[in-house]
N, C-alpha and C positions, 0 to 999 in steps of 0.2 A: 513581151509577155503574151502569150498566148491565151485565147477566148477559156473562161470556164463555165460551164452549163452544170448547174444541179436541179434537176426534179422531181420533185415531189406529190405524192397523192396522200388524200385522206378517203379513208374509207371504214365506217365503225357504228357498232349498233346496227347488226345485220345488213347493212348496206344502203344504210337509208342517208347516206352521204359519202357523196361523190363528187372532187372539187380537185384540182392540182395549182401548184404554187409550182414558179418555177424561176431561179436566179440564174442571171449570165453575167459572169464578169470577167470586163472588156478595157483592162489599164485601168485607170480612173471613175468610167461608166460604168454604173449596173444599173440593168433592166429587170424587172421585176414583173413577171405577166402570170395573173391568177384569174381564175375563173371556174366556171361545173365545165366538166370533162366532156370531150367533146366538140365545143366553143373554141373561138380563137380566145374568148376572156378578155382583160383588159389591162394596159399595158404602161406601167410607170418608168419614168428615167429621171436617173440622179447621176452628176457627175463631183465628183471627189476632188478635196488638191493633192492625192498623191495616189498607184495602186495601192498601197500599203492598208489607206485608210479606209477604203472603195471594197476590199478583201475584208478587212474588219466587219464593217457593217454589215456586210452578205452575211457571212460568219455569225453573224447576232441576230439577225433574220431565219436563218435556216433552223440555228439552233432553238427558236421558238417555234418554230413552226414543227419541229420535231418534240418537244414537248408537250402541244394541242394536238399528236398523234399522229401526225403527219409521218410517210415512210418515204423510203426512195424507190422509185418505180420506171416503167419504162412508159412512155410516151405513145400512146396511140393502142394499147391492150385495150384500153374500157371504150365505150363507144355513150355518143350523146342518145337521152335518153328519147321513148317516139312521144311524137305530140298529135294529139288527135283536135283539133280544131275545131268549133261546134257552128262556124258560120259554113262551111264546107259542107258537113253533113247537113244543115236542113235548111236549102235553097229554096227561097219563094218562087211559088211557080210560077207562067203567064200565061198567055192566051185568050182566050174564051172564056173557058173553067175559072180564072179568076177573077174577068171582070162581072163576070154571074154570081160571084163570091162575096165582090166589095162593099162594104158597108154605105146605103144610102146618102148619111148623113156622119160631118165628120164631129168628134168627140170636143169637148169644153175643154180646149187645151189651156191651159194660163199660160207657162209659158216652156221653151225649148233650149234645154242645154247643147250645142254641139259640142260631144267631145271628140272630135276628128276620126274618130274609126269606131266600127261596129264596138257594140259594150254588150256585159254579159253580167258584169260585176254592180250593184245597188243596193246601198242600206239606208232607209229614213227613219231618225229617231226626233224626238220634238225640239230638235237645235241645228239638227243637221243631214244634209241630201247627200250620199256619197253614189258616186259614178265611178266603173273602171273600165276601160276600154283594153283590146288587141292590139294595141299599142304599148301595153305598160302603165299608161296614162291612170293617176287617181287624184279623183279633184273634189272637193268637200267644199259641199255648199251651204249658203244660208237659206230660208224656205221663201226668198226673195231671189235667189238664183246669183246672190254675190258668189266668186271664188275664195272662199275662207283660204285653203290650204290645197296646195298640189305636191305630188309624188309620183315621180316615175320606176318603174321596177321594171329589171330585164327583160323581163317575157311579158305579153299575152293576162290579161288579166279574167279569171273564169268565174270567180264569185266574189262576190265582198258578203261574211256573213258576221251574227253576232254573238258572242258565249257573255252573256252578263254585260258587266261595262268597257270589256275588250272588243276590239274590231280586227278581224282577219281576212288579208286577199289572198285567195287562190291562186296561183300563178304556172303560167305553162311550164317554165322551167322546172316544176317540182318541190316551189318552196311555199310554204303559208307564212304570210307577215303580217305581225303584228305593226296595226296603226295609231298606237295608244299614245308614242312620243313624239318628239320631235321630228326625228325621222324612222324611216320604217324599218323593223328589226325580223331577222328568221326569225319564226316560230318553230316551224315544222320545216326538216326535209323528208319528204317524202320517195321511199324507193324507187329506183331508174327501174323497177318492174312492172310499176303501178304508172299505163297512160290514164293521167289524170282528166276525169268528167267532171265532178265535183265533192264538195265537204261538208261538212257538218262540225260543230264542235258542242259540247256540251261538258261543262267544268274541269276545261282541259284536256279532255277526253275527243280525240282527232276521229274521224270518220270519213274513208275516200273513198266513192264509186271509179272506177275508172273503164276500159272502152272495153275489159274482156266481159264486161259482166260479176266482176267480186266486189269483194266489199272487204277494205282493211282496215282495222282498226290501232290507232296506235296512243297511249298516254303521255302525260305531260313530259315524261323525257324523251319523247321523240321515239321510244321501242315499241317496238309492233306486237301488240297483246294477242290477237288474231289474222284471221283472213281465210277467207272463206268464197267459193263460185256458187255465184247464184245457178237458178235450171237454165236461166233464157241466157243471151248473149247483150252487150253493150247496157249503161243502165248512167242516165245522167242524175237522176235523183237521187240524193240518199241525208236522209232526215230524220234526227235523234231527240229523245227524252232521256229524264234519268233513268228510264228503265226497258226501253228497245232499241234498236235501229232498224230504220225501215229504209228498204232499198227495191226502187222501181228499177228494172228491166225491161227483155224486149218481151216475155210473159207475161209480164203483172207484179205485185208489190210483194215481197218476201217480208215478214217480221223477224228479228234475232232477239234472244232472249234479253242479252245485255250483254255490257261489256267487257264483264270475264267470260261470258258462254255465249259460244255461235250456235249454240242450239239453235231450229229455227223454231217458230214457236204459231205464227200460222203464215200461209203462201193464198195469196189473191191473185186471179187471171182478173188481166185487162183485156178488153178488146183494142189491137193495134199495142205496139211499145209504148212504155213508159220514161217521158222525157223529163219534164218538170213535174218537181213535189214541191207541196206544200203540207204544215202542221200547225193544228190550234189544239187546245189542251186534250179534248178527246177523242180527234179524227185527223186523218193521214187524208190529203189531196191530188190524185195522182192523174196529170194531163198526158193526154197519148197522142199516138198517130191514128187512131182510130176517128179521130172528132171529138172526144168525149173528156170530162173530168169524172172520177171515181170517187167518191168521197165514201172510206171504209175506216171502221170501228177500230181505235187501236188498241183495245184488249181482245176482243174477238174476233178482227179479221173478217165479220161482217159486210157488207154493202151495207150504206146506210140510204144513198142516193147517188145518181147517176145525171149529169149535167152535157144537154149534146151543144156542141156547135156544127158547124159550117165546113171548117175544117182541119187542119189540126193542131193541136192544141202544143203552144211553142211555152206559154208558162200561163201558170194560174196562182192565188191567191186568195183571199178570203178578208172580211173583217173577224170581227171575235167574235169564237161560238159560231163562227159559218151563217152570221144573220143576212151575209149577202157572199156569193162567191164568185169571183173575175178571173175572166180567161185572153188568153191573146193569141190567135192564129196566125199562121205560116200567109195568109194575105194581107194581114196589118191591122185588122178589125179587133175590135175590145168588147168583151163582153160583160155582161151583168144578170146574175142568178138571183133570186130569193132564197132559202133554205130548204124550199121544198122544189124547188129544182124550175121552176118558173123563167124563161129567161123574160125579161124587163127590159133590154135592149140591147142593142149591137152596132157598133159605131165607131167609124176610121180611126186611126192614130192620125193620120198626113205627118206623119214622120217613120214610115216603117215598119215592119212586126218586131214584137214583144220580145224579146228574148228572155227575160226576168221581169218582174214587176213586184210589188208590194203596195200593199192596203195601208192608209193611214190618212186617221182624224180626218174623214172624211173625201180624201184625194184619194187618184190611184195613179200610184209613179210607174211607170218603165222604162226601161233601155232598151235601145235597137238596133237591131240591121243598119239604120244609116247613122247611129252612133250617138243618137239622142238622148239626154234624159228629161222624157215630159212629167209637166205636172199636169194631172185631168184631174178638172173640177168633178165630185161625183157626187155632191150635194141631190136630194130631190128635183128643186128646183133647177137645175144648171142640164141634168140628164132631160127634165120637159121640156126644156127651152132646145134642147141642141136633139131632140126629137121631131122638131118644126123647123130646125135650120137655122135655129137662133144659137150664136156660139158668140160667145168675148173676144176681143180680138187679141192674137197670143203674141207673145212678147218670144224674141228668139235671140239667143246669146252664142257667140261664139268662144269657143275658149281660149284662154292665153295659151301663147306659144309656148310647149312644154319641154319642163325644165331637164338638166341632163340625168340619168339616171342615178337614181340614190347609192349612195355609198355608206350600207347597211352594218357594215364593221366603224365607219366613226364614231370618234366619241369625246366630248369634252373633256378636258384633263382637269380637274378638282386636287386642293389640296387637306379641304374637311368637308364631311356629311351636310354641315346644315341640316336643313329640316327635311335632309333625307336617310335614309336607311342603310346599313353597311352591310353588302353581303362580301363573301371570298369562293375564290374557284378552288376547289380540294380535287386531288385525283383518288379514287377511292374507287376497287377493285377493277384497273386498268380504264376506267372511266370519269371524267370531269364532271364534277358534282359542284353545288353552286350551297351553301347556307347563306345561313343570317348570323354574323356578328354583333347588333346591336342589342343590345337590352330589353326583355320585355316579346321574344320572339323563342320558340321550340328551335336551339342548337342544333339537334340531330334529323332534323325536317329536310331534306331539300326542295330547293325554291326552282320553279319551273323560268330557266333565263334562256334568252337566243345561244344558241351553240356555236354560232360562227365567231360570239367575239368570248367565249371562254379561253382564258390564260390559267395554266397553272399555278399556282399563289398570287393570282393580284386580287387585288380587292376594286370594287364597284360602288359605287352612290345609286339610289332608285328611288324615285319619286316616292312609291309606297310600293309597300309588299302584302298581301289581301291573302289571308288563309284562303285557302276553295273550299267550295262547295259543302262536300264529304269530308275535307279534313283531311290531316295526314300530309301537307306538303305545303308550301307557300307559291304565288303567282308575284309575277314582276308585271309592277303596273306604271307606265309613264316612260320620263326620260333617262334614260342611264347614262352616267359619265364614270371616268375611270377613277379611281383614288389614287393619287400619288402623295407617300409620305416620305 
């Protein structure tokens, strides 16, 4: 019996998914290799006790896979999408020039996560420190630096951020995943048009800068509501409320009206590109290649204050209301502002430059170039002491050997709800629409669920289903498993 190859691509919702499936069967054996186009993907094998039975189940694979939208295609038309790297673009320098740079005295580290490769991705909330590295690597800590939880994801990890009690990685390959369950699920695919810098979410509401300099915006099903070119080129920042999106360039900071309208609504020159943003309720934070952090008014587009360093500014950060505002340079050095723009100190990592950091309950966490997540004490007290060269002695942790990459389509198989929620996948106007079946929930709502594991008529179990924000549609929050009845 001779070899049969069938393959398949998906490609739907203007193009914001790009993926091939592809079956070969070989007598008894079938190979099963899927992945984003492009990729070799990855590659299953099953052998049968007859062809008969080996042809069957392709036959039942393919035919699902052709009604999740999947078409027959030819191999090698679509190309992998580009990736723009951010350790690449901003190499610390050396020399002279830097050791004239380095911070006297090193910073009240407590203690050092090694996550094995440069990290980019960080969120601390008051239970948990997450890290994501250029490896894929995402490791969830406690604020004692145990390993609660790890997950590996294909690509390159670019931000970890947060929409409410959701948590989403950015990732090179082009997908946003949610880290709310067990394991991690697409959120977003984002268009092989868009080389992805960074995201933004706000109630559902997708926000991507990427390396040309636009800004796309897309909603909870994944469609692309906008997109729009900034004046300048490239733009790592882009930073939303319910009511703008603010996106730093290699100019300065662009404001959009919202997210039905690309109106622009006011345009701010920096001095030097716009790398890292930061937002507290009523000012946009914007670190450059100039030296400088910009802190401007987000109703009017104002300067409000202008914070210099040394040199230039890889990410910044703030407490609340901007009572103190932190920066981290392309030398390794950490800064500290007042609100009137005072710097109050400057002082090593000994672990690298900043690539992202965040402000919280009194620490300031980063990630780095050699892939660390510090905690610095930033207490009063702990900044005078490590001003005289008095520092705690830091604790340094290496991380577990990471696990193999998550396989984001699994699912537990269920045969009743329990004390969870019953949605069903509906096709409705040539597209997979997801409700609620359960009781006590708006029928004609659809519910925002990951799109790679929608099937045509099955039914799902979900932790809980959380109206959003504005209303008008339901979010999937937690573990999904499947319902078999």
């Amino acid at each position: 019996m001779a070899e049969e190859k069938t393959y398949l691509e998906l490609s739907e919702d203007q193009g914001s998914s790009h993926k091939f499936y592809e079956v070969t069967v070989d007598g008894p054996k079938v190979t099963i290799r899927y992945g984003r186009i492009g990729t070799d993907g990855k590659a299953d094998v099953k052998t049968y006790p007859s062809p008969e039975k080996a042809k069957a189940d392709a036959d039942k694979k393919i035919k699902e896979k052709l009604r999740k939208g999947y078409e027959q295609a030819v191999m090698g038309v679509r190309k992998k999408r580009s990736i723009t790297r951010r350790d690449t673009l901003l190499a610390a320098p050396s020399g002279a020039a830097a050791k004239k740079a380095l911070a006297k005295h090193t910073a009240p580290v407590l203690w050092k996560f090694y996550s094995g490769a440069a990290a980019l991705g960080i969120f601390i909330d008051k239970n948990h420190c997450w890290v994501g590295n250029q490896q894929g690597s995402v490791f969830c800590l406690d604020h004692n630096c145990n390993v609660l939880n790890q997950y590996r994801l294909p690509d390159g990890v670019k931000c970890i951020i947060s929409d409410g009690v959701w948590l989403y990685a950015g990732c090179d390959n082009g997908n946003v995943y949610d880290l709310t369950g067990k394991l991690p699920r697409v959120g977003y695919e984002i268009s092989e048009d868009v080389d992805i810098y960074w995201i933004d979410i706000n109630d559902a509401l997708l926000a991507v800068s990427d390396a040309g300099g636009t800004v796309m915006i897309a909603n909870h099903e994944d469609e692309q509501l906008w997109k729009r070119k900034s004046k300048g080129q490239q733009g790592w920042m882009v930073r939303c409320d319910r009511e703008k999106v603010y996106h730093g360039h290699s100019l300065g900071v662009t404001a959009y009206c919202g997210w039905e309208d690309p109106r622009e609504v006011w345009d701010y020159r920096t001095t030097g590109s716009v790398f890292f943003g930061w937002q507290e309720k009523d000012t946009v934070y914007a670190g450059t290649t100039g030296n400088k952090i910009f802190a401007i008014n987000k109703e009017t587009g104002n300067e409000e204050k202008i914070y210099s360093c040394d040199a230039t500014v890889f990410s910044c950060s703030a407490a609340e209301d901007g009572k103190y505002v932190f920066a981290g340079d392309n030398y390794g050095s950490i800064y500290c502002f007042d609100k009137e723009g005072t710097r109050l100190w400057k002082l090593a990592t000994g672990c690298g430059a900043a690539y992202s950091m965040q402000y919280f309950n009194e620490h300031v966490y980063i990630v780095t170039t050699d892939g660390s997540l510090a905690c610095i004490d930033a207490t009063d007290e702990a900044i005078k002491g490590a001003q005289s060269g008095v520092v705690p002695q830091s604790r340094s942790i290496t991380a577990p050997k990471p696990v193999e990459v998550s396989d984001t389509r699994q699912m537990e198989r269920v045969t009743s709800a329990g004390d969870g929620v019953i949605v069903k996948c509906l096709r409705e106007g040539g597209k997979l629409r997801v409700r609620v079946l359960s009781q006590g929930y708006h029928s004609d709502w659809n519910v925002q669920f990951p799109r790679d594991i929608r099937e045509e008529g099955a039914s799902y179990v979900v932790d809980q289903i959380i109206e959003s924000s504005g209303g008008g549609f339901y979010r999937a929050y937690g573990d999904i498993k499947k319902l078999e009845r």
